[in-house]
Every structure is written in structure tokens, then in C-alpha cells.
Backbone as a chain_set.jsonl record, in Angstrom:
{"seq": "XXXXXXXXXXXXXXXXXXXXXXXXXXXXXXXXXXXXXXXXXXXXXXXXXXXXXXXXXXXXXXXXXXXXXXXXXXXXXXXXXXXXXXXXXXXXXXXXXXXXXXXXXXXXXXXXXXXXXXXXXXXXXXXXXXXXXXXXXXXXXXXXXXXXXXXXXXXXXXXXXXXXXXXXXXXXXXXXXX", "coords": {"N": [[46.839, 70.764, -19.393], [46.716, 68.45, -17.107], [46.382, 64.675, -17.432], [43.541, 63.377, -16.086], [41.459, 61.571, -14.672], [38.979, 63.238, -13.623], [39.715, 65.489, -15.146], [39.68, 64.679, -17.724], [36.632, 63.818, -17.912], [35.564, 66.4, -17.408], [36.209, 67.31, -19.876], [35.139, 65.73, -21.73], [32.459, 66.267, -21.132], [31.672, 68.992, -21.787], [32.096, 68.714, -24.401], [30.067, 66.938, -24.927], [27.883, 68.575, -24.545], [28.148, 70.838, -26.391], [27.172, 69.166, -28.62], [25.07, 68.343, -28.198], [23.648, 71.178, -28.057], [24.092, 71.934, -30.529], [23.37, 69.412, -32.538], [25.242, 68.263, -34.22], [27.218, 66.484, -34.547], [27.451, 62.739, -33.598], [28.69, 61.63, -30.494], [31.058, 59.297, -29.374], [30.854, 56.829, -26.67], [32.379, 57.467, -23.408], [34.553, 56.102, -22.909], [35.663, 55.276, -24.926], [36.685, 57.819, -25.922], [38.363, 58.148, -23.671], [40.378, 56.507, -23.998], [41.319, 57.078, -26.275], [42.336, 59.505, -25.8], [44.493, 59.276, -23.399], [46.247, 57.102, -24.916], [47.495, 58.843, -26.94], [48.506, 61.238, -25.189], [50.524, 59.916, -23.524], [52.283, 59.247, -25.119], [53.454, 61.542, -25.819], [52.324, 63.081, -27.865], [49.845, 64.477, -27.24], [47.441, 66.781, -26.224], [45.082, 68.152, -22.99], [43.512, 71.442, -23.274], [42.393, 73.532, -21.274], [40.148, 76.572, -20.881], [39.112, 78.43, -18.04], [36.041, 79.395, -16.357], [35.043, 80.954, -13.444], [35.965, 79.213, -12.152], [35.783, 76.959, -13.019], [35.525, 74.381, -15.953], [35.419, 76.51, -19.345], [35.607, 76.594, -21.96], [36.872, 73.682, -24.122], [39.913, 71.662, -25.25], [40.986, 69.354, -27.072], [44.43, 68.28, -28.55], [46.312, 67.031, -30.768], [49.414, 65.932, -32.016], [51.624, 65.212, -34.721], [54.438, 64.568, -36.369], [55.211, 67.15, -37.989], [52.83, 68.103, -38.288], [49.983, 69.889, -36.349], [46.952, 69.107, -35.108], [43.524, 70.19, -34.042], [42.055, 67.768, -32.509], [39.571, 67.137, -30.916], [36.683, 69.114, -29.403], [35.04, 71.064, -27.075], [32.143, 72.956, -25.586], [30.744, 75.502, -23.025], [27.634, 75.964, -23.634], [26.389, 78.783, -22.59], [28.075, 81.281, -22.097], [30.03, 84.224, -20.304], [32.372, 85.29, -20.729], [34.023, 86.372, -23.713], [35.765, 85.234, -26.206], [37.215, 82.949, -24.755], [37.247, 80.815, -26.626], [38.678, 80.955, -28.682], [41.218, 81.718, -27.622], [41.761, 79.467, -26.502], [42.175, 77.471, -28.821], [44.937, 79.586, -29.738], [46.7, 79.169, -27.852], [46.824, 76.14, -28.467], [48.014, 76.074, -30.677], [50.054, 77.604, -30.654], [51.996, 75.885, -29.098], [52.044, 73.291, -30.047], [53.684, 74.553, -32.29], [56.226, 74.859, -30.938], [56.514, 72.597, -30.496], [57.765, 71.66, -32.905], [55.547, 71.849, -34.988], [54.537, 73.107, -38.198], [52.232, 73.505, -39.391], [48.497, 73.459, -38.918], [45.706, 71.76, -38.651], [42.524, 72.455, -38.133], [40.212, 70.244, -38.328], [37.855, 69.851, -40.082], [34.841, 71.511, -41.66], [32.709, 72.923, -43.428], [32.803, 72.577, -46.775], [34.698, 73.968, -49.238], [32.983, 75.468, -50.563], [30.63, 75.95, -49.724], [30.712, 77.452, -47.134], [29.441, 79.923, -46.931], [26.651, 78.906, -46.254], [24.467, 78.327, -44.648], [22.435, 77.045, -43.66], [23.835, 74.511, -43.652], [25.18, 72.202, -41.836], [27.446, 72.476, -40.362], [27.764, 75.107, -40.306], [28.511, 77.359, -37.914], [30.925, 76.376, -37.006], [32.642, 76.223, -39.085], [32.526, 79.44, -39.604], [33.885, 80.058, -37.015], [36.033, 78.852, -37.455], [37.231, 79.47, -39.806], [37.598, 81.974, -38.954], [40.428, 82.092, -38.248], [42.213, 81.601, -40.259], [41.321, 82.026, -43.559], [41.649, 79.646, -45.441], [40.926, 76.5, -46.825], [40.733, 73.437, -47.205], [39.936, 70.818, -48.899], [38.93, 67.825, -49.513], [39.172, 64.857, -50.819], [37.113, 62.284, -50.559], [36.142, 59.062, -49.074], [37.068, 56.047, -51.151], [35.83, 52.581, -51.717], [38.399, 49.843, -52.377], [37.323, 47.724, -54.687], [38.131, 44.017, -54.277], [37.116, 41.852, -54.209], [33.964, 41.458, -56.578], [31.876, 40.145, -56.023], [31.302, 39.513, -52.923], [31.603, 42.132, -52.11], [29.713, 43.183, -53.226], [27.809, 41.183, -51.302], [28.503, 42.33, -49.348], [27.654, 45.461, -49.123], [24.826, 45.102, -49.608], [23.558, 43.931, -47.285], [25.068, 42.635, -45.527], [27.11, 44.663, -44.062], [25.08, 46.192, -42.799], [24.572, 44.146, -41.033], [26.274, 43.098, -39.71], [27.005, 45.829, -38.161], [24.456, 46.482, -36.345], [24.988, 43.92, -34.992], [27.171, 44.3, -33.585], [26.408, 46.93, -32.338], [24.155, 46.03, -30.498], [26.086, 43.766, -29.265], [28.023, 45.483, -27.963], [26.324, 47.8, -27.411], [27.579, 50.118, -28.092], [29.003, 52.306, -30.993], [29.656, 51.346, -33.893], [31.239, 52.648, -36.525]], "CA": [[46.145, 70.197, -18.247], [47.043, 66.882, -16.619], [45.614, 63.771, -17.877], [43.506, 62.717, -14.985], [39.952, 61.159, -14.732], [38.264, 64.45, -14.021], [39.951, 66.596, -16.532], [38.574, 63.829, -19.307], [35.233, 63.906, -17.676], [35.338, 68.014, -17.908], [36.35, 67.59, -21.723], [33.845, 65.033, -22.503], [30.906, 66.946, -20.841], [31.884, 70.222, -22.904], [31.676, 67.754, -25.865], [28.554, 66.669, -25.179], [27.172, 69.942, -24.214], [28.489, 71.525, -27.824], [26.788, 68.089, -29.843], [23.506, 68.104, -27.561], [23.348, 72.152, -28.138], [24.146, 72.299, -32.184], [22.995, 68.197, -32.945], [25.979, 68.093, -35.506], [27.28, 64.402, -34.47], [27.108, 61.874, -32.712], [29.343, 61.53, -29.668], [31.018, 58.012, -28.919], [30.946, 56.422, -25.154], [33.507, 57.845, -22.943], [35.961, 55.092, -22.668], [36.31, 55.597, -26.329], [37.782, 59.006, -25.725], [39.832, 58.67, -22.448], [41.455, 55.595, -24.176], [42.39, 58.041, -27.323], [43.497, 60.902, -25.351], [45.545, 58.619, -22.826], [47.216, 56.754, -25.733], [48.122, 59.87, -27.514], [49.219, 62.187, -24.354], [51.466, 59.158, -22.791], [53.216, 59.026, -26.538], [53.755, 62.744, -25.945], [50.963, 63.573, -28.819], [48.413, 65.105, -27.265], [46.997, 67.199, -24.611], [44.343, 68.925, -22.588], [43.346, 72.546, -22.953], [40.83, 74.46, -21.073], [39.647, 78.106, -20.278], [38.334, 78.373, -17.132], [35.227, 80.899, -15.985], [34.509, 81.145, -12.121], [36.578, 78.074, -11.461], [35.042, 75.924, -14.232], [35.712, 74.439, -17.576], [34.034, 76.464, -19.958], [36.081, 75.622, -23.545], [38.306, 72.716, -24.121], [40.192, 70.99, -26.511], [41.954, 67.9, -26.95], [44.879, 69.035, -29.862], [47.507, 66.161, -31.271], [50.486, 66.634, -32.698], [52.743, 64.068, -35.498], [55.423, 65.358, -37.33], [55.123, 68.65, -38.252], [51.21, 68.54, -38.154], [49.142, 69.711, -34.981], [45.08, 68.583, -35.212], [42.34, 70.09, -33.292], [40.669, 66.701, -32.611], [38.234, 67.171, -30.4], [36.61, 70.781, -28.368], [33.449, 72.051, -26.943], [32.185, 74.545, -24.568], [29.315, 75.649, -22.484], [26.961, 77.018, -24.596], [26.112, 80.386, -22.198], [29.367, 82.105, -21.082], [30.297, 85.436, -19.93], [33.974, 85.732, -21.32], [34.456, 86.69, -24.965], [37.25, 84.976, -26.609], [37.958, 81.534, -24.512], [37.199, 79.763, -27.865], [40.154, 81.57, -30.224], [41.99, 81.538, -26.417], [42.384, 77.838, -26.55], [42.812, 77.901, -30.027], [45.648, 80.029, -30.139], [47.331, 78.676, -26.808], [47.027, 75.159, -28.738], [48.363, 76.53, -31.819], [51.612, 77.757, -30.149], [52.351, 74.926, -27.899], [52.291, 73.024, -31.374], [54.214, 75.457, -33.167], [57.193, 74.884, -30.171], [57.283, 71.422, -30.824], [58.294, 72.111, -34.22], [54.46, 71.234, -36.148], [54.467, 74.42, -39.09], [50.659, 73.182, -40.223], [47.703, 73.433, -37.82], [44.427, 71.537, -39.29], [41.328, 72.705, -37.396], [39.634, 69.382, -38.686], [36.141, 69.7, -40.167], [34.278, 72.765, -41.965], [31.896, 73.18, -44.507], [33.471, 72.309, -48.259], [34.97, 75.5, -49.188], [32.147, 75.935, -51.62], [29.495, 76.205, -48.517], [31.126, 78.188, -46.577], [28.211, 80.458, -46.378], [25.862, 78.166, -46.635], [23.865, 78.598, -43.336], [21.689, 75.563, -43.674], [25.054, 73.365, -43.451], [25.31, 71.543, -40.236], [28.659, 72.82, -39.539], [28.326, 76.326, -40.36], [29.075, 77.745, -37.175], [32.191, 75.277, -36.85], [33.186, 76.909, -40.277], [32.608, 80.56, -39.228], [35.039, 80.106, -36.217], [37.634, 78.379, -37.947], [38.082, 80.129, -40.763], [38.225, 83.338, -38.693], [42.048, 82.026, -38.376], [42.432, 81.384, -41.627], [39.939, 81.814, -44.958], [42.092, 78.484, -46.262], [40.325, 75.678, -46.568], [41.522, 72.219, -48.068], [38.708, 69.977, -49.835], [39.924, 66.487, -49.13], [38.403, 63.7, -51.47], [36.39, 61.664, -49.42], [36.634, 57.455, -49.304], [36.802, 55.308, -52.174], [35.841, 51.945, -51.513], [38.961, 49.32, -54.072], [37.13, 46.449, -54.92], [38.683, 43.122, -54.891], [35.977, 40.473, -55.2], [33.032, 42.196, -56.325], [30.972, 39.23, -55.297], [31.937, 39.905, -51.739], [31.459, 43.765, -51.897], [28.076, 43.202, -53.631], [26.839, 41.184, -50.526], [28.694, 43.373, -47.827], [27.149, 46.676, -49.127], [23.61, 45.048, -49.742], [23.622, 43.301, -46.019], [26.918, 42.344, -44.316], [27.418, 45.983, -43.2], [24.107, 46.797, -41.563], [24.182, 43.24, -39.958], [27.429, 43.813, -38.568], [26.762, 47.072, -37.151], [23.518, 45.961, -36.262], [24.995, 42.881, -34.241], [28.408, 45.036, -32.941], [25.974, 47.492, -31.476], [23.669, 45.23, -29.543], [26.645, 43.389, -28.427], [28.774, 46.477, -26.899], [26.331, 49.051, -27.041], [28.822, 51.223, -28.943], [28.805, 52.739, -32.168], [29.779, 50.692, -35.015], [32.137, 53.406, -36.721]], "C": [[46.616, 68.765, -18.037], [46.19, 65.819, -16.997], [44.326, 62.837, -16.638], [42.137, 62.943, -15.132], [39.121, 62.696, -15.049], [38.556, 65.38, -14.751], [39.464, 66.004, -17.945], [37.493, 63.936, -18.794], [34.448, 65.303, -18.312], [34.928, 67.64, -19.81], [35.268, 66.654, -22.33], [32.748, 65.82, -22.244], [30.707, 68.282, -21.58], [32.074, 69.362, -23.903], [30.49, 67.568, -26.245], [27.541, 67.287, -24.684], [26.832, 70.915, -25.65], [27.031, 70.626, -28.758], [25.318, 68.501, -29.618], [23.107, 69.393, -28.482], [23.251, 72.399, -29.622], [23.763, 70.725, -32.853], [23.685, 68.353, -34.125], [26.348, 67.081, -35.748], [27.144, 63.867, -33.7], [28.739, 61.536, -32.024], [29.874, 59.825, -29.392], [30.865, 58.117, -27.229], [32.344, 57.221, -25.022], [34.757, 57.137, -23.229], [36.881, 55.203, -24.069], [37.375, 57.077, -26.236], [38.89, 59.201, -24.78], [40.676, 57.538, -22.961], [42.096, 56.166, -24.793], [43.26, 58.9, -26.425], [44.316, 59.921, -24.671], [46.409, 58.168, -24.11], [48.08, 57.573, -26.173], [49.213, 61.131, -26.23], [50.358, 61.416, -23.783], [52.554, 58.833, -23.908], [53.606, 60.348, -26.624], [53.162, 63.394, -27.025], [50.034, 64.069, -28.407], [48.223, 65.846, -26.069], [45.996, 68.288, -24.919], [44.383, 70.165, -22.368], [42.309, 73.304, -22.46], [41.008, 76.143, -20.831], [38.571, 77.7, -19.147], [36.947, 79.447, -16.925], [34.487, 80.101, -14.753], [34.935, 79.52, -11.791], [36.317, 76.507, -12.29], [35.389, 76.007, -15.451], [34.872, 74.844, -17.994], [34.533, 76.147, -21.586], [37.13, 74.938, -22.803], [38.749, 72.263, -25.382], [41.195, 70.127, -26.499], [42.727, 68.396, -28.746], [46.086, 67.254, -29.885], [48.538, 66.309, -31.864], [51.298, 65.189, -33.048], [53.116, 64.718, -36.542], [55.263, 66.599, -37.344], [53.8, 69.19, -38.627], [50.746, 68.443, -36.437], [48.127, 69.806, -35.424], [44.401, 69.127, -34.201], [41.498, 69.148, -33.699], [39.669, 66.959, -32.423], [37.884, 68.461, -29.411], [35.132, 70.12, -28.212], [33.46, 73.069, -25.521], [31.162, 74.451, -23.583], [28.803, 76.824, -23.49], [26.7, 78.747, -23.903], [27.595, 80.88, -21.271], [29.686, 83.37, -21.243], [31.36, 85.747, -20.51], [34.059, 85.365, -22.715], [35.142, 86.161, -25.084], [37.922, 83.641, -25.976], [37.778, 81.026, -25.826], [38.661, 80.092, -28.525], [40.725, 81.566, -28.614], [42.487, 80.348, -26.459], [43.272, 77.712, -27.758], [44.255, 77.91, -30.169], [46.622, 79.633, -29.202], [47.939, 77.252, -27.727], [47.923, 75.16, -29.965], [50.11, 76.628, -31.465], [52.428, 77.056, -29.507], [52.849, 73.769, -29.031], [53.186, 73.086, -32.353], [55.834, 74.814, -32.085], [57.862, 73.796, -30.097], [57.548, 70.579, -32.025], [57.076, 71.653, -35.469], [54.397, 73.125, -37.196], [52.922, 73.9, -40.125], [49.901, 72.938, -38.878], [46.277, 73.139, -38.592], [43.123, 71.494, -38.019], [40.428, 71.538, -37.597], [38.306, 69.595, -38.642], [35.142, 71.204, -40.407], [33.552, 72.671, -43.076], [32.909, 72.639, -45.93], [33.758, 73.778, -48.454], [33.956, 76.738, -49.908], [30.638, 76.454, -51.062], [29.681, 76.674, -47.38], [30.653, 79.058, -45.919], [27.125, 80.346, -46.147], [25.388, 77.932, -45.065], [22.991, 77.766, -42.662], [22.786, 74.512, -43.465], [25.267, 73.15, -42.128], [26.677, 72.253, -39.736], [29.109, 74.208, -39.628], [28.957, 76.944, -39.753], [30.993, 77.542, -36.902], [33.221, 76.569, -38.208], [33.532, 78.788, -39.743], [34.105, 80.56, -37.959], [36.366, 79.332, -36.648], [38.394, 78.914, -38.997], [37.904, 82.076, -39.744], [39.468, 83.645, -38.258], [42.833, 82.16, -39.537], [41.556, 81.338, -42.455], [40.738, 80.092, -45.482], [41.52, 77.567, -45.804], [40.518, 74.962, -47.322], [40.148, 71.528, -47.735], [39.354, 68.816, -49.675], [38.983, 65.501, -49.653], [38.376, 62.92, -50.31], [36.438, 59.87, -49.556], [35.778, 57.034, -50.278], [36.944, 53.764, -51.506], [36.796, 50.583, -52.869], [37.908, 47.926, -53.781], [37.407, 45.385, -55.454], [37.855, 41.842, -55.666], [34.295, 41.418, -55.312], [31.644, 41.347, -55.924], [30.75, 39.26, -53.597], [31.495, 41.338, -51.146], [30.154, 43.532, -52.027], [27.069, 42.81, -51.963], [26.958, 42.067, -49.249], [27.776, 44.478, -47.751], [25.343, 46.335, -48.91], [23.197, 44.787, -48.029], [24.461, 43.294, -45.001], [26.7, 43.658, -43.762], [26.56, 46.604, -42.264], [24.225, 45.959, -41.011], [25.355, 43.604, -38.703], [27.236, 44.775, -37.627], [25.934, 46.711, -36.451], [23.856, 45.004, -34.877], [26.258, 43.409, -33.045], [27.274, 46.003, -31.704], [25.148, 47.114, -30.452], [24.773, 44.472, -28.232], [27.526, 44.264, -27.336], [28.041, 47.344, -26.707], [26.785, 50.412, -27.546], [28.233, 51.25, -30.454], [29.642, 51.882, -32.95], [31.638, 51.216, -35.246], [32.639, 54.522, -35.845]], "O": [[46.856, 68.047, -19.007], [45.005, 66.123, -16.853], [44.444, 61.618, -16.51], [41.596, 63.976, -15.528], [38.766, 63.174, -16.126], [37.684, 66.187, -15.074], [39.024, 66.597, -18.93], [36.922, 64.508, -19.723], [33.499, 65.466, -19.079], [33.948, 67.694, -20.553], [34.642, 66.927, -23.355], [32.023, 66.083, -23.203], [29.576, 68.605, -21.944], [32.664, 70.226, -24.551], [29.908, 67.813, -27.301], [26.462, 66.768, -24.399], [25.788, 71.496, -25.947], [26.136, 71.214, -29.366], [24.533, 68.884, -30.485], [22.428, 69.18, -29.487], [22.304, 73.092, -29.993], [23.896, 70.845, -34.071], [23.022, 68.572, -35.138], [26.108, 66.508, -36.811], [26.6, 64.422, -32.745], [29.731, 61.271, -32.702], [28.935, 59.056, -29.19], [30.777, 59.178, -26.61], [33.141, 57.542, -25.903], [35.784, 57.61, -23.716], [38.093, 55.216, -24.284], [38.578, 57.167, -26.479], [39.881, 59.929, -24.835], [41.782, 57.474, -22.426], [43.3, 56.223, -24.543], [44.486, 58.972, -26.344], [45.139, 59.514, -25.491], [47.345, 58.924, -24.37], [49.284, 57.378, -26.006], [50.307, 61.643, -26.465], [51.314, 62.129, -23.475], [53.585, 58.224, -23.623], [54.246, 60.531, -27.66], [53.595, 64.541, -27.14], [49.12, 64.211, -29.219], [48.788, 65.564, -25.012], [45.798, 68.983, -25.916], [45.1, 70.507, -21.428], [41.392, 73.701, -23.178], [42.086, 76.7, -20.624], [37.581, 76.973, -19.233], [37.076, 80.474, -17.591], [33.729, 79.133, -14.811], [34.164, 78.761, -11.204], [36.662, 75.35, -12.049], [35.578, 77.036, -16.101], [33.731, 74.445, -17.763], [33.807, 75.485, -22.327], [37.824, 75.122, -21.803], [38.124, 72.418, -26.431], [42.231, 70.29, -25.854], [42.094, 68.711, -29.754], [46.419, 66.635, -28.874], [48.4, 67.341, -32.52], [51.585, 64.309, -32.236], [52.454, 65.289, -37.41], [55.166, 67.08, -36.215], [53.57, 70.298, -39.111], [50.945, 67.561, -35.602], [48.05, 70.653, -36.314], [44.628, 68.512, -33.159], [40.634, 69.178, -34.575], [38.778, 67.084, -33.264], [38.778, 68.83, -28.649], [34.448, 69.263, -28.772], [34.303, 73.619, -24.813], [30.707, 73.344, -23.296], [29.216, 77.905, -23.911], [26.809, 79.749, -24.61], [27.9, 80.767, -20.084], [29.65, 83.774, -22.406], [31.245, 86.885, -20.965], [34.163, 84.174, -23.01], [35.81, 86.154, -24.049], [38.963, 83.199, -26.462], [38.927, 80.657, -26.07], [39.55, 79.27, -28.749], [39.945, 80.639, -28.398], [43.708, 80.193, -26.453], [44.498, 77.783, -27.849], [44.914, 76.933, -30.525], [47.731, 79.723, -29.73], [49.155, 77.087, -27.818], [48.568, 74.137, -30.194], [51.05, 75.954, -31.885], [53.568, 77.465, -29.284], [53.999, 73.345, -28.92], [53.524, 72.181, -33.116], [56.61, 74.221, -32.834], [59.052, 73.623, -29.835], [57.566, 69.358, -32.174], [57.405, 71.233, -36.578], [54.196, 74.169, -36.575], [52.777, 74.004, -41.343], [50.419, 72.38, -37.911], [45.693, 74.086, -39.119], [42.943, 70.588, -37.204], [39.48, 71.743, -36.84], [37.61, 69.583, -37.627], [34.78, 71.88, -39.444], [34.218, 72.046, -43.901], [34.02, 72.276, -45.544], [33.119, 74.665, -47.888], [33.956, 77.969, -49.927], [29.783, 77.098, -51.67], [28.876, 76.392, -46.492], [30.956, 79.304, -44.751], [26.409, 81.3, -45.842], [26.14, 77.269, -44.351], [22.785, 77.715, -41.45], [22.339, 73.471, -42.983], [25.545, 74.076, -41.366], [26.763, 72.525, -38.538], [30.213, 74.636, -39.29], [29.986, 77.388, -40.261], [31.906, 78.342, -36.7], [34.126, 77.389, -38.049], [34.671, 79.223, -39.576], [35.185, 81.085, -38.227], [37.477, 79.34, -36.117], [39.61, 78.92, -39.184], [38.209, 83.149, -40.264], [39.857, 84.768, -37.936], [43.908, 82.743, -39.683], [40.726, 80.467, -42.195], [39.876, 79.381, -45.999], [41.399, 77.457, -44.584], [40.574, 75.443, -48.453], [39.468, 71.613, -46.712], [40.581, 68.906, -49.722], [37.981, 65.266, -48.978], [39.185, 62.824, -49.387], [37.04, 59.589, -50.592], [34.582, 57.246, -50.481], [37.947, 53.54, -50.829], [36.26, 50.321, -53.946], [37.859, 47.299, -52.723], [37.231, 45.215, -56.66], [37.838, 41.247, -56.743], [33.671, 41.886, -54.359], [30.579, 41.865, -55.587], [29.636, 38.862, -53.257], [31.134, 41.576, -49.993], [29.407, 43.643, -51.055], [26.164, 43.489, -51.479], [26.105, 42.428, -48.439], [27.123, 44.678, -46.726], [24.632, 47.079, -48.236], [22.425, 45.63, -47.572], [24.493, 43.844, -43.9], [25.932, 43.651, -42.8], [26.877, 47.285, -41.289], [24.068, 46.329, -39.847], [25.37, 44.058, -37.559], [27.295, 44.574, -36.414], [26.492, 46.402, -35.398], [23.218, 45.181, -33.839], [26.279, 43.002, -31.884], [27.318, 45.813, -30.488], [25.268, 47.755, -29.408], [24.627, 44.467, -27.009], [27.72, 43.916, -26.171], [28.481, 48.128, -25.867], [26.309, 51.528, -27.335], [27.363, 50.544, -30.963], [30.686, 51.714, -32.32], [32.681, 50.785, -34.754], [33.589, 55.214, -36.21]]}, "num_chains": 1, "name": "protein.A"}
């Protein structure tokens, strides 16, 4: 799809149709996303995919591609639709388009731990269920270690510094922190 105001509008509103409908995360402001996707699609990294139904986006997905990795960043949908299969449709469209411009790894980004998998209470079950119905493989990825140089420094960031910051970032823009 072409990069153009209303095709990011589409893809954000099937974003925040998915988040609203399953409350899994929290969505940034727009500008945050049409700056990513622009950066990335004008570097030849990235682009817009939708499925249409009755003339309307009903999945999308914003996919990236560096080196020989393609990323499903970012999707969503309308939660009530008539046509079976746009989800794994995009998907597999994004997958091959990927594949052509020579990426041989495709990370669906974001699924349960492999160990909760069935774990039905896990915020991202669903997420999990449709992604591993491409693949059962699922990579566990140690999560951030904070190095500490001055631990005088760290001590007061973690106790204070970090909520004030956020705290004072979000008042001043409005925006999310992280």
C-alpha cells in the first residue's frame, strides 16, 4: 500500500481497534507511528499491508525488513469480520514480499514465553495462538539487564529519577515516556 496520510490513519485505527478490543498494550500517539513507518518505508524497510472487506481495511500490518530479517511490527484488525483468513492473508503476503528481498527469517514479534503457550490467562494468548499456527518455534529472548556504572547514580534513578522523569516528560508532551 502507498504511504499516504490515510493509509496510516487506516493502520492506526485497526491498531487501536485490536488494543481497545483485547486491552493487551498501550498504543503510542499517532505521530509516533507515521514518523516510524515513513522513516522505515522511504529507507526501503518497510511497508503497508491490508485486506480489504466491502471496500474497507479490515487487517493490516506494518512488516520491516534489515538484512536477512523481516519483523511483523505492528497489525490489527476489526474485531467482527465476515472473511475467514485476512489475518494469515496478510501474514503470508508479508512473508513473501520479505522472502523476495532476500530476508530467510520472519519474526512475528511477541508471544507468550514458550512455556505459556497454553496458558489462557496470559495477555497475549490469542497473539500466541495465531502466530504459532505458522510455526510451533518460539525463541525466549532474555529480557534487559540494567550494567551498572555508578551505583550511587542507579540507586537514586531507580528509587526517583525515573518516575520523575516520566512523570515530567509526560505532562510536558503528553506522550508516553517509553
Amino acid at each position: 500500500m502507498e504511504p499516504t496520510e490515510e493509509n496510516f490513519r487506516s493502520m492506526y485505527a485497526l491498531m487501536t481497534n485490536t488494543v481497545e478490543a483485547k486491552s493487551q498494550v498501550r498504543v503510542r500517539e499517532f505521530g509516533y507511528y507515521r514518523q516510524f513507518w515513513t522513516n522505515f518505508i522511504e529507507r526501503g524497510q518497510g511497508r503497508l499491508l491490508f485486506v480489504f472487506e466491502n471496500g474497507v481495511p479490515s487487517v493490516g500490518a506494518f512488516v520491516i525488513n534489515y538484512g536477512r530479517k523481516g519483523t511483523y511490527k505492528d497489525g490489527g484488525s476489526l474485531q467482527k469480520r465476515a472473511q475467514y483468513g485476512d489475518s494469515h492473508l496478510v501474514q503470508w503476503t508479508a512473508i513473501n514480499q520479505v522472502k523476495e528481498l532476500g530476508c530467510t527469517e520472519y519474526d512475528f514479534c511477541g508471544t507468550p514465553p514458550a512455556d505459556r503457550l497454553k496458558d489462557t490467562s496470559h495477555p497475549f494468548h490469542g497473539l500466541g495462538l495465531f502466530k504459532t499456527s505458522f510455526s510451533k518455534t518460539v525463541t525466549d529472548f532474555v529480557g534487559c539487564y540494567d550494567q551498572v556504572i555508578s551505583p550511587l547514580k542507579y540507586k537514586l534513578w531507580t528509587a526517583a529519577g525515573e518516575r520523575i522523569a516520566r512523570q515530567i516528560y509526560t505532562r510536558r508532551t503528553g506522550q508516553q515516556f517509553y
